[in-house]
TORMI-763845 format. One line per field, with one value per residue (C-alpha): residue number from 1; y, x, z. Coordinates in Angstrom, 1 decimal, decimal comma. Example, Ala and Ser with C-alpha at 12.3 -4.5 7.8 and 13.67 -1.06 7.14 Angstrom:
<rs>
seq: c(1_2)
c2: c(-4,5_-1,1)
c1: c(12,3_13,7)
c3: c(7,8_7,1)
</rs>
This chain:
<rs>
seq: c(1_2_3_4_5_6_7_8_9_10_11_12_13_14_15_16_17_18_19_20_21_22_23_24_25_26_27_28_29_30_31_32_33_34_35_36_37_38_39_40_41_42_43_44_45_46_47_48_49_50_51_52_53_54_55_56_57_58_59_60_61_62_63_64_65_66_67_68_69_70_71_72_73_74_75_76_77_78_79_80_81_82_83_84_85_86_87_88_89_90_91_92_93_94_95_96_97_98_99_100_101_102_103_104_105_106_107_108_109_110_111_112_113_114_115_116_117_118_119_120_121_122_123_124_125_126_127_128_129_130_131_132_133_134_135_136_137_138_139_140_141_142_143_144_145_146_147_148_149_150_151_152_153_154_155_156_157_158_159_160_161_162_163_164_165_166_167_168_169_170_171_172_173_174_175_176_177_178_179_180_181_182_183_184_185_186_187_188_189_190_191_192_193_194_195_196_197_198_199_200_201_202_203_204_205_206_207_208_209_210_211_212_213_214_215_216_217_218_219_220_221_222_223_224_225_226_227_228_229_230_231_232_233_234_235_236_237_238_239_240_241_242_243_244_245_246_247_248_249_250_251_252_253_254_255_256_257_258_259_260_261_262_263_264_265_266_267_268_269_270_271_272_273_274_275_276_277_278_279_280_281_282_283_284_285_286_287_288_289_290_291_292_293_294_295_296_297_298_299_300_301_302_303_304_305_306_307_308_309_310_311_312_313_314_315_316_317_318_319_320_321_322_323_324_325_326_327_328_329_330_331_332_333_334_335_336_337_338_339_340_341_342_343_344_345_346_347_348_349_350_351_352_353_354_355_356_357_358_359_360_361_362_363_364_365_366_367_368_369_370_371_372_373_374_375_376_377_378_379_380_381_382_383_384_385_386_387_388_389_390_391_392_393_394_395_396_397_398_399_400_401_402_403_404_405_406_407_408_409_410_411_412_413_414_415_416_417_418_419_420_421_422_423_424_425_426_427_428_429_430_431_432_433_434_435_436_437_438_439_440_441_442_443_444_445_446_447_448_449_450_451_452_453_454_455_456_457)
c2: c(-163,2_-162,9_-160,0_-159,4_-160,0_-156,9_-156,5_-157,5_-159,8_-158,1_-159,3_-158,2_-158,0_-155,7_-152,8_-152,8_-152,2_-149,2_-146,8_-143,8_-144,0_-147,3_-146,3_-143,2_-144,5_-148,4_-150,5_-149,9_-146,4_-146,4_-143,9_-144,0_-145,2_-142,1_-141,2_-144,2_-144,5_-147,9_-149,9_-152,8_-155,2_-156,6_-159,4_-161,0_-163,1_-162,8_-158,7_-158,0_-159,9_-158,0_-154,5_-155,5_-156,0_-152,8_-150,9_-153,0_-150,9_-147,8_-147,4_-144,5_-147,5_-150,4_-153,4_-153,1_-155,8_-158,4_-159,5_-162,5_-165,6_-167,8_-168,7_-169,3_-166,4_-164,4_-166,2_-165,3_-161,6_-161,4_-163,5_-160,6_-157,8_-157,1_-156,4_-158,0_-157,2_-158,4_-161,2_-160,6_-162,8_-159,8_-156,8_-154,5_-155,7_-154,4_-151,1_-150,6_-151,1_-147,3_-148,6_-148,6_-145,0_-146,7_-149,6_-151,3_-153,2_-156,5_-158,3_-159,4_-156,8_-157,4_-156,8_-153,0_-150,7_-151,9_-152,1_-149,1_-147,0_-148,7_-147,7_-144,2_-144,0_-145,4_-142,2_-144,2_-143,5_-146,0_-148,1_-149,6_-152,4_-151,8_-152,0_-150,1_-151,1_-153,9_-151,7_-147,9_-147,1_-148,4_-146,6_-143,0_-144,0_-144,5_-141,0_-139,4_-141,2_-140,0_-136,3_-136,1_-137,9_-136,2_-139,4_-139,8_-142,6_-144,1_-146,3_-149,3_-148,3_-148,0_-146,7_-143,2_-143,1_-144,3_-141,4_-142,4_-142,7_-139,0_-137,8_-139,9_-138,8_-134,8_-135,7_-137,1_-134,3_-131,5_-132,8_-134,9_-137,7_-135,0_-135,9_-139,2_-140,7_-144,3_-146,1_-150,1_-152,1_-155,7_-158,8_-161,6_-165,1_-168,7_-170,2_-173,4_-176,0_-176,4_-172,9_-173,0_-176,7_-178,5_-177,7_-179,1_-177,6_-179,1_-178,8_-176,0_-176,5_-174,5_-173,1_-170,0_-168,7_-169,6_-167,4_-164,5_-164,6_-164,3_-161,3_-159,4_-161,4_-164,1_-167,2_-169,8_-173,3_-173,9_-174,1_-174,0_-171,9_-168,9_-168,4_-167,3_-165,9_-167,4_-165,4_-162,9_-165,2_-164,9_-161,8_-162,0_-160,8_-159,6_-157,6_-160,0_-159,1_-155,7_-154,4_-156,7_-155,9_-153,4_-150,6_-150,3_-149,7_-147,2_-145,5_-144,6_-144,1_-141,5_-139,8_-139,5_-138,2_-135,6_-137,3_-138,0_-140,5_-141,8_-140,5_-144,2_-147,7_-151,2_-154,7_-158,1_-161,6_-164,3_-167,9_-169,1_-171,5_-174,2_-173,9_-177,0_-174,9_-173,6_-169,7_-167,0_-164,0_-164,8_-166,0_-163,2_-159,8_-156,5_-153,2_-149,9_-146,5_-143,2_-140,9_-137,7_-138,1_-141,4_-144,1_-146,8_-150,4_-153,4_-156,7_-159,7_-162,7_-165,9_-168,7_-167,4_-165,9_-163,9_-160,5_-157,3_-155,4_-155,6_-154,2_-156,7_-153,4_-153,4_-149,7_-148,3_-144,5_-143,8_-140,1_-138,0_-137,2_-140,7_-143,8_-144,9_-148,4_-148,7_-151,9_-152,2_-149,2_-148,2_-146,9_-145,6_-143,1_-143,6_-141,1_-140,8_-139,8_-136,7_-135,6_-131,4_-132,5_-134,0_-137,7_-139,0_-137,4_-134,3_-132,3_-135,1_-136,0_-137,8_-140,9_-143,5_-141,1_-144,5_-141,9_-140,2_-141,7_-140,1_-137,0_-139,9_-141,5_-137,8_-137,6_-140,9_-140,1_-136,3_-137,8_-137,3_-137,6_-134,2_-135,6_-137,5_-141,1_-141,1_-144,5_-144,7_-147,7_-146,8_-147,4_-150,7_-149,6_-151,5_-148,8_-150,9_-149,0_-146,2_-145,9_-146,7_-144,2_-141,7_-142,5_-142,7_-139,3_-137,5_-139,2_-136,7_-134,0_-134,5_-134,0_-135,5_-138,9_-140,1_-141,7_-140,3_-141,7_-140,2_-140,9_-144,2_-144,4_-142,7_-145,2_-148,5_-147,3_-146,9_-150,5_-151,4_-149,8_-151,7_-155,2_-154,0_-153,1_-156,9_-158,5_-156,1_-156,2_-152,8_-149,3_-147,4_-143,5_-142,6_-139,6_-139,6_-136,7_-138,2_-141,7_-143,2_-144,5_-142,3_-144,6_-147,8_-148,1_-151,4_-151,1_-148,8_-151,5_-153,1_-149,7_-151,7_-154,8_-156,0_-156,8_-160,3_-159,8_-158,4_-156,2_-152,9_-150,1)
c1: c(56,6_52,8_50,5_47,2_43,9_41,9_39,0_36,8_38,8_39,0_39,7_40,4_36,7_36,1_38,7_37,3_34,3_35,8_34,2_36,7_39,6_40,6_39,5_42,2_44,7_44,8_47,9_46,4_47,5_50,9_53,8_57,4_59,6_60,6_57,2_56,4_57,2_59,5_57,7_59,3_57,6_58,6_56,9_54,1_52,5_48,7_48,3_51,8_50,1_47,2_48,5_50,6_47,4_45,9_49,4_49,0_46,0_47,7_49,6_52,2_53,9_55,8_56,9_61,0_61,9_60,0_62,0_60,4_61,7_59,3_60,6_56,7_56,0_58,7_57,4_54,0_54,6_57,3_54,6_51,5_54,0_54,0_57,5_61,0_61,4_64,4_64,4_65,9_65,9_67,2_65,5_68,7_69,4_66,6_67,1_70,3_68,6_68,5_65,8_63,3_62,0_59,5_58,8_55,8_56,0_53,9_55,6_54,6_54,3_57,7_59,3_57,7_59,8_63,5_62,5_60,9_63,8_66,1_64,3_63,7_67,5_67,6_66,0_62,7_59,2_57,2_53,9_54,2_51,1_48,8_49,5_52,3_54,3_54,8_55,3_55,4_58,7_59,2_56,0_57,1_60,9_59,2_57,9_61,1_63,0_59,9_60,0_63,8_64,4_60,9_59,4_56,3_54,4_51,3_49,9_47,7_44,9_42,8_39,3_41,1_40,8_37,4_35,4_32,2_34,3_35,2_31,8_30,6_34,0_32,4_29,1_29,9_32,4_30,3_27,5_25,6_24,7_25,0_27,8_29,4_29,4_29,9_31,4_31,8_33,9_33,6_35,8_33,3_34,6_33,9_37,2_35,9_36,8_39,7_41,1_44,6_45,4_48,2_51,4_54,5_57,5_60,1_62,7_62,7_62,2_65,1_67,5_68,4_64,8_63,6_66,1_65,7_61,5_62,4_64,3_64,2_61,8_63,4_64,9_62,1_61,6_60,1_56,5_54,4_51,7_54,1_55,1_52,8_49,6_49,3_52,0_49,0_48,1_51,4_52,2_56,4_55,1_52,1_49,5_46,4_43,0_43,2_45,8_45,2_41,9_40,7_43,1_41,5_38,2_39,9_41,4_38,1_36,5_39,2_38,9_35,0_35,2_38,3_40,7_44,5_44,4_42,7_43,2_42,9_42,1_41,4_40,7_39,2_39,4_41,2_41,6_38,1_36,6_39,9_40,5_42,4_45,6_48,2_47,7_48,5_46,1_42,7_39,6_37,3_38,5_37,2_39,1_37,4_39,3_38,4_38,7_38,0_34,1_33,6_34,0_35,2_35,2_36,4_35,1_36,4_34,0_36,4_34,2_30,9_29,6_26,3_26,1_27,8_24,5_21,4_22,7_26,1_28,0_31,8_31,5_29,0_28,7_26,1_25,0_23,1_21,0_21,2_23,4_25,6_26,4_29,4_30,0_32,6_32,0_28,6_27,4_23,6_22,2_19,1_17,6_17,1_13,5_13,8_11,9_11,5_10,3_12,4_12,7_12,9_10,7_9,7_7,9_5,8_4,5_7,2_8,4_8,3_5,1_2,1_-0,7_-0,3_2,0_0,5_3,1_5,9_4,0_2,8_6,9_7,2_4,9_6,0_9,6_10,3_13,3_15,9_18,1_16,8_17,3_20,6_21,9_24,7_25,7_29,7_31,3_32,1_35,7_38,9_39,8_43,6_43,1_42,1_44,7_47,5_46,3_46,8_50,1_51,4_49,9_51,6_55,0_54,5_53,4_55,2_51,8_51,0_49,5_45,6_47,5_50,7_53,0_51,2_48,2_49,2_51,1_48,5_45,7_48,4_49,4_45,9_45,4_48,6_48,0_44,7_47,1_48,8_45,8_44,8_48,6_48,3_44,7_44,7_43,1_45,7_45,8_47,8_49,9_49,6_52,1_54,8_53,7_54,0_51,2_51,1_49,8_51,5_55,3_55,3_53,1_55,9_57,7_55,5_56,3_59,0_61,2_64,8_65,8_67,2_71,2_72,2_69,5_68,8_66,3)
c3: c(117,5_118,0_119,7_120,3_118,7_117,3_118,9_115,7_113,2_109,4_105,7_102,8_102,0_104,9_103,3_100,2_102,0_103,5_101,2_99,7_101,7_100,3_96,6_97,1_99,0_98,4_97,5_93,5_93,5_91,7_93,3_92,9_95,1_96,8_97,5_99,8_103,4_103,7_106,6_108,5_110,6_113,8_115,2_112,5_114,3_114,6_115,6_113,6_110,7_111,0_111,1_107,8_106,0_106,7_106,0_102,7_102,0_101,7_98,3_99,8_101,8_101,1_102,9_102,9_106,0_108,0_111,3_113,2_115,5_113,0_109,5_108,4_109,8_107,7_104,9_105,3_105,3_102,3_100,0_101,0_100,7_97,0_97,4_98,2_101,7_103,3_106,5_109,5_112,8_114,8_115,5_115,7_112,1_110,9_112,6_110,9_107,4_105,5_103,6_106,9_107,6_110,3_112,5_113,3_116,9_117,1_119,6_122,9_125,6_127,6_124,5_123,9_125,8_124,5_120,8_121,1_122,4_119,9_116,8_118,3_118,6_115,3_113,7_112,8_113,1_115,4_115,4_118,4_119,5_122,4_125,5_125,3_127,5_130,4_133,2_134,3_134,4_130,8_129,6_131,1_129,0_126,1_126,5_127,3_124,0_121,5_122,9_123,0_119,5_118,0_116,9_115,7_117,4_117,1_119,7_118,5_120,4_117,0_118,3_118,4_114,3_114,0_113,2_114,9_117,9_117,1_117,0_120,1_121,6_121,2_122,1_125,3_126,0_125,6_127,6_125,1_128,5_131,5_134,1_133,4_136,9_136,2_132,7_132,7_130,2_129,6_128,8_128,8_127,6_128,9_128,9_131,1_131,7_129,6_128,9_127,3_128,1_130,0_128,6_130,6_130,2_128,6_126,3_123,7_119,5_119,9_122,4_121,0_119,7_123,4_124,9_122,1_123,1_126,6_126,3_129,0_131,1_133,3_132,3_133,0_131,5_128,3_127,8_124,7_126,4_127,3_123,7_120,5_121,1_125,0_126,1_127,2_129,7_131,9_133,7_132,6_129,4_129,6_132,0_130,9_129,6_131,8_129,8_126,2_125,8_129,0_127,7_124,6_126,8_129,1_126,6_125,1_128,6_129,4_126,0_126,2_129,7_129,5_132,0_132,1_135,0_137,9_141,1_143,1_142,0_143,6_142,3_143,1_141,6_141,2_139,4_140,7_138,1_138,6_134,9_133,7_132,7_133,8_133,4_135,9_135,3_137,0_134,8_136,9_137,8_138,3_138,4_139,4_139,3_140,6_137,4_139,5_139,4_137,6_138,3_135,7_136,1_134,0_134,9_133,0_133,4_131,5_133,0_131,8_128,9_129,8_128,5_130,9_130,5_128,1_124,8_125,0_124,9_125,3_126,5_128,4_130,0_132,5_132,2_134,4_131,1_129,1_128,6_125,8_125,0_122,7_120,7_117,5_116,0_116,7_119,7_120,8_123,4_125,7_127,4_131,4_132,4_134,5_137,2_138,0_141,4_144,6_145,6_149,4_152,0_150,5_153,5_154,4_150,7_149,2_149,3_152,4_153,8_154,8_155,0_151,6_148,6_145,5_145,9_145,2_142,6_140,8_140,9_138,5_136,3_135,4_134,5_131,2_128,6_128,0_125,3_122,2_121,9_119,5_117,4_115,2_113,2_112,3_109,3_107,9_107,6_109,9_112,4_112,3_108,5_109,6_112,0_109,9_107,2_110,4_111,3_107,5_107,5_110,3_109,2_106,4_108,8_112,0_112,8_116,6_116,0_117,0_120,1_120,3_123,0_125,8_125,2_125,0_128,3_130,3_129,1_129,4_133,1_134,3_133,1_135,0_138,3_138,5_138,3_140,8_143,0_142,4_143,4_146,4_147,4_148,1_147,1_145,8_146,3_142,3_142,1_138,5_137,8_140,2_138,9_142,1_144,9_147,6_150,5_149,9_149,5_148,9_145,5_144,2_143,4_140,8_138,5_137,3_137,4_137,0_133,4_132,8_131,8_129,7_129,0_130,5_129,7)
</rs>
């Protein structure tokens, strides 16, 4: 099974770049068997793969089971493992190995919530792959199982473990831009005119893998473009670039500004370029929430590829004091020119007066910067090892994770409200401690969906 691409691909060259946390804690470093933490993988397709190689780093680990719908796959994984992991096919099998002290959850997003509650049941320690869930109602389950089973639980949203995130994550917190009023996140890729392809459906390569992908989800033809890495492209199993890449964005957003959830959210778009495939998430979208004083928007632009703003940020906060762009793990601050005087028609001398206009211009030219202008380049270091090397940590610790589980939930259901605001063309009012919309009934039931039989959460 395959999930989602990191936001910046790594190799094995970029974590021996990462300076001293590799050197002390790579897969060199010889322990004893007892001393490492015995990892198992389900799902290795591209994001599972990934998140193996940076566990790989880390010599207090080891690779002990593999479990995967794809025999290459499998394959794959047991040859980079420097170990003898055993194969499974089913996930529950590998839950049941004593060997596994903790999980690592790559699948596709439908797949999340059930997995998760298994191996929390289990007794196992869980990385479970951004977005956390598929839906609300699973996300807030997922909660309840980790609390009452006291997992620990990372989230995949990585950025949380980059320490230049950390600092900028201070900076804006206490004050560093002024007020945040506005933050904008981008997901800007031209997908036209051929996007994924046509893909009729048709028969499976195989009956039984077909109905073991679907899971949960409904029973629905065969087509190559649902499975693999396209799944993210169909709502059954996934929210679409609003929750695959915009809830690493929000997630950051909320963290920089201090806020759980939004209090409403409403979004536009739609399949407007007539890409020649069959997906169903729209090629342009935008989402904007009411975070209780800013407001945050995503816009995902998949049928042109002109920079969001001037920088080509991913991130960017607008301050009352300065602005920061964010991109990979750098991020800069430019400083608003501020004026001691008023704007608009200040007794008769400001701006908009025909007879005398130097007051409004004297106003322009006394602005001036309160903040220095602030760049930082990151390290060269993979936050996926980075964020690994936290969660190995706080298996030791029963420490709370970089993004525990609700963290996590809070920054997948804000991405999943705003699909709903989309399917419903409405502005949704969010009760975010009730975790229910207070001025539209109907929305309520997008929070959650009937399982296929015989599954139930």
């Amino acid at each position: 099974m395959a999930h989602e691409a990191d936001m910046q691909p790594f190799t094995r060259r970029d974590f021996t770049r990462g300076a001293g946390l590799a050197t002390a804690l790579s897969y060199s470093r010889i322990l004893g068997a007892n001393d490492r933490v015995g990892v198992g993988y389900i799902g290795l397709g591209n994001r599972g793969d990934q998140v193996h190689d940076a566990f790989l780093e880390h010599g207090d680990q080891q690779t002990v089971a593999v479990c995967d719908l794809r025999e290459d796959y499998l394959d794959l994984a047991v040859r980079k493992s420097r170990a003898t992991p055993t194969k499974y096919k089913e996930y529950k099998k590998l839950l049941a190995d004593k060997a596994v002290d903790a999980v690592v959850i790559a699948t596709p997003d439908h797949w999340h919530a059930l997995m998760f509650i298994d191996a929390c049941h289990a007794g196992k320690d869980v990385y479970v792959e951004k977005p956390l869930s598929l839906t609300v109602v699973e996300g807030r389950k997922m909660v309840e199982t980790a609390t009452r089973t006291k997992r620990v639980v990372q989230v995949g949203t990585n950025r949380r473990s980059w320490k230049s995130y950390q600092e900028a994550a201070e900076f804006v917190r206490w004050g560093g831009i002024g007020h945040v009023t506005a933050a904008r996140c981008f997901h800007i890729k031209n997908e036209w005119p051929n996007g994924l392809g046509a893909a009729p459906d048709g028969p499976p390569p195989s009956e039984w893998e077909w109905d073991q992908w679907l899971g949960p989800a409904p029973k629905v033809p065969y087509n190559a473009n649902r499975e693999f890495y396209n799944f993210r492209w169909f709502y059954n199993y996934s929210g679409g670039q609003v929750t695959n890449f915009g809830v690493h964005y929000v997630d950051v957003i909320r963290w920089f500004i201090n806020q759980d959830a939004p209090a409403a959210v409403t979004a536009l778009g739609g399949k407007f370029a007539n890409i020649q495939d069959n997906r169903e998430i729209p090629d342009t979208l935008q989402v904007l929430w009411d975070f209780n004083g800013t407001l945050v928007v995503f816009e995902q632009y998949n049928a042109n590829a002109a920079p969001g703003n001037v920088p080509n940020s991913e991130v960017e906060l607008r301050g009352t004091k300065g602005t920061m762009y964010i991109r990979n793990a750098g991020w800069d601050v430019v400083p608003e020119k501020i004026s001691d005087g008023r704007v608009g028609y200040d007794l008769g001398k400001g701006y908009g007066n025909p007879v005398d206009r130097s007051h409004a211009n004297a106003v322009d030219q006394g602005r001036h910067p309160v903040i220095e202008a602030r760049g930082v380049k990151g390290g060269s270091g993979s936050d996926t090892m980075a964020h690994t090397r936290n969660f190995l940590d706080c298996i030791k610790s029963r420490a709370k994770c970089n993004a525990d589980i609700l963290t996590g939930h809070l920054s997948t259901s804000a991405t999943l409200i705003g699909n709903i605001a989309h399917k419903t063309r409405s502005l949704l009012e969010w009760d975010s401690r009730a975790e229910h919309f207070t001025n539209n009934a109907a929305a309520n039931q997008w929070l959650s969906y009937q399982y296929r039989a015989p599954y139930k959460l």
